[in-house]
N, C-alpha and C positions, 0 to 999 in steps of 0.2 A: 260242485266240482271246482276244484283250484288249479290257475291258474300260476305260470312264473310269468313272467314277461320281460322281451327283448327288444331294445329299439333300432332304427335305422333309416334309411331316405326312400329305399323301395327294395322289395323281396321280389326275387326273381327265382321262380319255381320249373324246375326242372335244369340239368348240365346237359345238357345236348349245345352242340354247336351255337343254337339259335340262344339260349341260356349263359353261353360262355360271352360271345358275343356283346347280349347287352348289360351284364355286367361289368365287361371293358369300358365301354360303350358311355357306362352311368360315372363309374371311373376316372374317365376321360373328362366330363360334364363338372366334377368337383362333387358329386353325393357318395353316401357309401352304402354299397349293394350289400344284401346278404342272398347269395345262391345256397338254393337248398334245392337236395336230391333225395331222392327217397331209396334208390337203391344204393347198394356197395360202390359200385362203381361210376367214373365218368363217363360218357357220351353219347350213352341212348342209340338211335338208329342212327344219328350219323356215324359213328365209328365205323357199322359194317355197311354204308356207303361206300361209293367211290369216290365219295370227297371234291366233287364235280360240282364247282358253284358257276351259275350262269352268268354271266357279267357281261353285258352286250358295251360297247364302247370305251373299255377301259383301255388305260393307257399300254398294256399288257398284251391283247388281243392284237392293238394297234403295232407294234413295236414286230408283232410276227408278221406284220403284210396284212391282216384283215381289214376288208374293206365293209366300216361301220361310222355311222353319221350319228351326232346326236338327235334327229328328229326319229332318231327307231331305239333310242334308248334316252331316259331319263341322265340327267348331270348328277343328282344325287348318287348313282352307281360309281360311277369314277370317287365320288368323296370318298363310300367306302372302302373303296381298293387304296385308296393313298394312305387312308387315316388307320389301315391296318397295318400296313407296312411301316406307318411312323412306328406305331409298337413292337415290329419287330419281324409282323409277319413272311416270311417269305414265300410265292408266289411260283409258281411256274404255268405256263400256257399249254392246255390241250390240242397237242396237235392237230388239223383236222376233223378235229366234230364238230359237226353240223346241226344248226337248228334242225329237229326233226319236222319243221317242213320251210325247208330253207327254199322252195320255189315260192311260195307265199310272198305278195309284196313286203320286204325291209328284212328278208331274211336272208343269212351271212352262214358260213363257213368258221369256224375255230375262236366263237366267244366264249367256250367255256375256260376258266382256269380253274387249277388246285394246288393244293398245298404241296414243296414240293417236300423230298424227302429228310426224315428229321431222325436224330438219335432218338430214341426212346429214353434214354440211361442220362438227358439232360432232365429228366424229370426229378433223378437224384432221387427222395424217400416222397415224390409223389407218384411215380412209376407205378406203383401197385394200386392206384387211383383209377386208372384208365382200363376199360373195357378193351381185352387185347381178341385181336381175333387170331385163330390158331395159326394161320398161315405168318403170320407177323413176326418179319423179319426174312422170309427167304423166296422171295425175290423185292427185290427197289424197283419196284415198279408201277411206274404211270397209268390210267386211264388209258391213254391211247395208245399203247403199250401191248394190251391185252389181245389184241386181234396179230398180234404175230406172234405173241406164244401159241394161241392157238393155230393158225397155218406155218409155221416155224420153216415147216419142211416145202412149202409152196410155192417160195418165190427167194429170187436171191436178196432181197429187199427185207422180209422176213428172217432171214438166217441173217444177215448182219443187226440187224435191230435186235436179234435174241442174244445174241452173242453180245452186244455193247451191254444190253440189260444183264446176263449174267456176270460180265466183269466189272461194273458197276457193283453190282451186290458185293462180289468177292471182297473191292475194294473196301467197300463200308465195313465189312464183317472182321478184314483182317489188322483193323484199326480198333478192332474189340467193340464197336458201333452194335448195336440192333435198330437198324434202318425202317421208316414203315413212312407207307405212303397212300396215298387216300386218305379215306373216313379217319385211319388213325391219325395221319399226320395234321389233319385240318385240325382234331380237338387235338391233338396231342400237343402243337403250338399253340392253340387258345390256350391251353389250361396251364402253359408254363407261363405267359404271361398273366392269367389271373395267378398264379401264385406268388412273381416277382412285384406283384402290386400288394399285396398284403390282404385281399379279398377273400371276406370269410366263404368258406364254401365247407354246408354242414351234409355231409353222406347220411345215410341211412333215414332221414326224416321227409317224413309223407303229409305233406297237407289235408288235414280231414276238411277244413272248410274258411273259407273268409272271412272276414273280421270288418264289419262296419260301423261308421260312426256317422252320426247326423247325414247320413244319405251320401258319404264315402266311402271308398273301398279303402281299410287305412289298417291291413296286416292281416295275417291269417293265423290260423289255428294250425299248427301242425301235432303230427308223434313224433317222437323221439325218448329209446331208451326208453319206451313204455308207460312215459306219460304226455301229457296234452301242454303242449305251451304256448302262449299267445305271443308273437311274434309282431311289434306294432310295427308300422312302417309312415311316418309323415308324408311322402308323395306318392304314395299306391305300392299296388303287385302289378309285375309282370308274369303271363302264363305261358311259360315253354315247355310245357309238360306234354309236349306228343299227341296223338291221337287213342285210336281203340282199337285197334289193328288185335290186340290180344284178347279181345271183350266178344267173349264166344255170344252172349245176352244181346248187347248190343247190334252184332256184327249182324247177327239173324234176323233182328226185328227191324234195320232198315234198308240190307241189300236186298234186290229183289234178281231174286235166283239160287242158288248155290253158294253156300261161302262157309268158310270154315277159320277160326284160328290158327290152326295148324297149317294152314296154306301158307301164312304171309314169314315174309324174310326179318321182319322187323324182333328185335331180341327179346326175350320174356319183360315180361311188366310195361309194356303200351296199354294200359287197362281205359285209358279215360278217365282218369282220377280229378282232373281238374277242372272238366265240363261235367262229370255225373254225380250227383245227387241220388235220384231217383231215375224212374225209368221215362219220367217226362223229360230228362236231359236238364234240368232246370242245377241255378249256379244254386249253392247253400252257401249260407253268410252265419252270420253270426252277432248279435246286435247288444252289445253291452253298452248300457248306461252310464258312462261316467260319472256324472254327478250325482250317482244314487249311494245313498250312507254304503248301501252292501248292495253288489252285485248280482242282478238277477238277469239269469241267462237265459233268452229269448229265442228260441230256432225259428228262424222262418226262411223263405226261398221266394227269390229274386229269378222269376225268367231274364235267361239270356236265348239273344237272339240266334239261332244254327241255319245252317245250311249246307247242303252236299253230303249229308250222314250216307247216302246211299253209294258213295262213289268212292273210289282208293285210286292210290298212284299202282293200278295195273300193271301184271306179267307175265306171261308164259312162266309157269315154274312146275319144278321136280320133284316127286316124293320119294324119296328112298325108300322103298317098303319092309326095307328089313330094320331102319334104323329111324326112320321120319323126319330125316332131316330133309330140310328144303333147299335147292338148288333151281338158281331167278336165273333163267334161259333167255342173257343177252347175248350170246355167241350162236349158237347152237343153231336156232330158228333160224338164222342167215344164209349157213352154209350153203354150198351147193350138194347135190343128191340127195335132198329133204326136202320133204313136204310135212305140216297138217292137216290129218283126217279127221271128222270128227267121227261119232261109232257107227253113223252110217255110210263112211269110206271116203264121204264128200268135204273137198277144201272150203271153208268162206271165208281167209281171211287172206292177205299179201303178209305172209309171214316174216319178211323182214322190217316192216314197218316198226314204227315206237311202238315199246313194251303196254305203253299204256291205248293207245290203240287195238294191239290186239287183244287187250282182256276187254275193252270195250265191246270189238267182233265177237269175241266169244260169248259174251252175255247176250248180245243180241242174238245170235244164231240160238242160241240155247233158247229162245222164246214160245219159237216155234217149232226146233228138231234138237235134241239133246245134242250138247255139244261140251257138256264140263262132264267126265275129262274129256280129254280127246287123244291123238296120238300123234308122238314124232313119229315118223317114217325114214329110215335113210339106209344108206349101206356102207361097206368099209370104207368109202373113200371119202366118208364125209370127217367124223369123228367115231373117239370110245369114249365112255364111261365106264368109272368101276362097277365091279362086279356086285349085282343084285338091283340095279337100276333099270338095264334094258333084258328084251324080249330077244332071242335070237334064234334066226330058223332060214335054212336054206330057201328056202323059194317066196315067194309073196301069200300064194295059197296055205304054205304051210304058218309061216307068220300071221294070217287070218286069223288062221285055226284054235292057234294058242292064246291071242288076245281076245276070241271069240268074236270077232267082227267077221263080214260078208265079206269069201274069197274074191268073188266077182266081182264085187262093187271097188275093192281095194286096188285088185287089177285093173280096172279100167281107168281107175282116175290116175293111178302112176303112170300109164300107158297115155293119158292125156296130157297128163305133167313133162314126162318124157320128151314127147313133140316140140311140148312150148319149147323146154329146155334146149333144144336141138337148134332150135331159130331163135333165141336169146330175146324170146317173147314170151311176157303171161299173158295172154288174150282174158283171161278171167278175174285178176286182181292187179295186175301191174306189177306186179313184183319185182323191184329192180329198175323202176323207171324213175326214182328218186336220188337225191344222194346219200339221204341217211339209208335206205336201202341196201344201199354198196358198201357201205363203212365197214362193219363184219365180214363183208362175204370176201370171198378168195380171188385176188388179183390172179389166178394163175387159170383158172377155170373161163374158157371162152366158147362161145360170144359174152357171152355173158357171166309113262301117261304123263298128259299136260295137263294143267291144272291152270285156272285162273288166280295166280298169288298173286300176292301187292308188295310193295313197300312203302305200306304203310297208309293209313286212310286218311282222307283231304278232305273229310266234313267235317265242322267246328261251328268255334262263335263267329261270330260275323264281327268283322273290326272297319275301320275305318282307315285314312292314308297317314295317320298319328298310331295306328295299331290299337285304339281304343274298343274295347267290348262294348257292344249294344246291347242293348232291355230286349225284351221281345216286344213293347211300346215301341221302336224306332228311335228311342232316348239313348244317348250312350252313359255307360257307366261314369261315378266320377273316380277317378284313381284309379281303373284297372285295364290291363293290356295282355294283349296276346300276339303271339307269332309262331309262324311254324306250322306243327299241323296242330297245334293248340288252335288255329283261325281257321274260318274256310277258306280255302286257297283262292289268293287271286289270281291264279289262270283257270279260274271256273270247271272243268272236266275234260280240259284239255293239258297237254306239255309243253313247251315250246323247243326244250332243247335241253342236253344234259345240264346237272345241275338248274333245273327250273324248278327243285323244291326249297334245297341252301339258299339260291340266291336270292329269294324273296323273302324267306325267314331272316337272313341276316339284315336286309333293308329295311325290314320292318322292325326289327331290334335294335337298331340305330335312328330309327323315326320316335320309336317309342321313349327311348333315354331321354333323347331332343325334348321330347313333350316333357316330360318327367320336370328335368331338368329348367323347363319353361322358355326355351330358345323359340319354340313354336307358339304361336298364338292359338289358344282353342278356339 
């Protein structure tokens, strides 16, 4: 097999956020990166994020009234919020979102920020790089934003916010702009800044495996253009190549329950390319001799260390049965005049809580009584969806009938629901006794099938607080990193608050550089 071979200071594998990131990152440090991507396009699952990075203490949060100390958040966070803005990034603050369990001691009100809204058309002939999402461009619209397009009509609070946000849009649009904000806007400025840096970033090539030398991690093997190139790299790889959220093989053999590919919101090709080998999950290297007259190429496989294969960043989410597209139900599950049933009619979860809580609820309840799917329940005054989504039938009994669930049992728990609703009490899950609770729901409302999808799965290699990969010995690698859901997450099987995936990917892509670069002492 022949090889070409290209050199540089460290490969960073996959352009997602966490990818663009420590590319800048390494940039910034004085090495030179080479980002490679295996698909057409840039940004992976961050794009169709909401571009929600957590940042507890930043100068940002602080600047809107949030009351946050450094002993509840790291001072490295702040580095990174300054040192991206020196390049250029601009910032704006989510209004009011809350740690999803901001009663918890050290938890706060409105530390998430995001990117705020960006021309698309300053990308110039990199524009056709970036993974657009369909809606992109019409409306400029925020994260926090979103829960008064949908009550619009609810509250006078609501009609003026939708209305600022529509003449907003206008304005961007009739300045010949295509405005996008979130997941797009977050890569969309990483990636115009990796371009005004000169940093290579090669599309279409897939890392088939890594590249070792004397017991370092020092470049990998990729495709490209249908042949094999060795990619050398003198201070290692970095792995932001995502999870396996698309790895139907995978997905099966270590969720324990129901789970499918086709549930998660995450874009085609999350396959696990960069944690599988084989089906023991083991890394594959690549071990050429240098000082051999001619090159004899050796496969062999290095355990890396994993954890959390069985877990995902959980959701309530939508199949459209006529077309299989997915719809991740952060609005919806809030509202008021809804409930979830599971098929035997019975609620078990406070359906406004974090997304990733209730797909936790759900897999538990499904233990012991079937509970994937389950059912919204609501009536006009809650929401629509287009047509071929929902079930619709005048009476309860009659809506039983056609979803095939038990009339009687349907009736009585909405009949129990009803009650609570009435006295602005869930006596059975709390619903509502939180603030992320309230966030979604309808300020105008007083007193007070679903599917277990993800975005995206949070079991990986195990790293360390340099973002170094571990052996399955407890050894860490020498030269190789990860971050993102390339690692297993460090908030364990928990959230903490919106953007609690970004914000520790991009932390850990700037720890990583730091080590690269040797700023860090191993």
């Amino acid at each position: 097999m022949d090889f070409s071979e290209t050199t540089g200071d460290v490969v960073i594998v996959g352009a997602g956020a966490t990818g663009l990131v420590a590319a800048l990152r390494a940039h910034h440090r004085g090495l030179r990166p080479l980002l490679i991507e295996k698909s057409t396009h840039i940004g992976g699952a961050s794009v169709v994020s909401g571009g929600g990075v957590w940042m507890p203490n930043s100068h940002i949060s602080q600047h809107a009234g949030v009351q946050d100390s450094i002993p509840n958040a790291l001072k490295y966070v702040e580095t990174i919020i300054d040192d991206l803005e020196k390049e250029g990034f601009k910032w704006v603050h989510s209004t009011g979102y809350s740690y999803y369990y901001v009663e918890k001691e050290g938890g706060a009100v409105g530390t998430t920020i995001e990117g705020k809204i960006f021309d698309l058309k300053d990308l110039g002939d990199w524009q056709d790089f970036m993974l657009v999402r369909k809606a992109a461009g019409t409306f400029a619209m925020y994260t926090h934003e979103y829960r008064f397009v949908v009550n619009f009509r609810r509250t006078w609070e609501a009609v003026f916010a939708f209305l600022i946000l529509m003449g907003r849009t206008m304005f961007w649009k009739l300045w010949g702009c295509l405005p996008v904000t979130l997941g797009m806007s977050l890569v969309a400025q990483l990636l115009l800044f990796v371009k005004l840096r000169g940093i290579d970033v090669w599309r279409e090539c897939l890392m088939v495996m890594l590249h070792v030398e004397h017991g370092k991690v020092a470049g990998v093997v990729d495709k490209k253009d249908g042949a094999d190139k060795l990619i050398r790299s003198d201070r290692g790889v970095m792995l932001c190549a995502g999870g396996f959220a698309k790895n139907a093989a995978m997905r099966q053999k270590h969720t324990k329950g129901p789970v499918s590919d086709k549930w998660t919101s995450v874009p085609h090709g999350d396959f696990g390319d960069a944690i599988q080998a084989d089906a023991t999950l083991k890394i594959r290297c690549l071990f050429l001799p240098i000082d051999a007259d001619s090159l004899i190429i050796q496969g062999q496989e290095v355990g890396g260390d994993v954890a959390l294969l069985d877990d995902a960043w959980w959701g309530p989410t939508f199949i459209n049965p006529q077309t299989g597209k997915t719809h991740f139900a952060l609005v919806e599950r809030s509202l008021p005049t809804s409930t979830i049933v599971a098929p035997d009619c019975g609620r078990f979860m406070n359906e406004s809580q974090s997304y990733v809580d209730c797909g936790h609820a759900q897999y538990t309840r499904h233990q012991t009584v079937p509970a994937i799917p389950a059912w919204l329940i609501f009536d006009t005054q809650h929401h629509t969806f287009a047509s071929g989504v929902i079930t619709k039938a005048a009476t309860l009994p009659e809506l039983a009938d056609k979803i095939e669930i038990d009339a009687e049992n349907l009736v009585s728990t909405v009949r129990r629901f009803n009650a609570m609703a009435s006295i602005g009490k869930d006596e059975d899950f709390n619903r509502r006794d939180h603030v992320y609770d309230r966030y979604f729901g309808d300020a105008s409302c007083k007193p007070n099938p679903n599917l277990p999808g993800d975005l995206g799965t949070k079991g990986s290699l195990v790293t360390d607080e340099s973002a170094r990969v571990f052996k399955d010995d407890g050894t860490p690698f020498q030269g190789l990193y990860a971050a993102g859901n390339n690692s297993a997450s460090v908030m364990g099987r928990t959230y903490p608050g919106a953007g609690g995936t970004l914000g520790p990917a991009m932390i850990f892509a700037f720890a990583a550089m730091d080590h690269v670069a040797g700023i860090e002492e191993t």
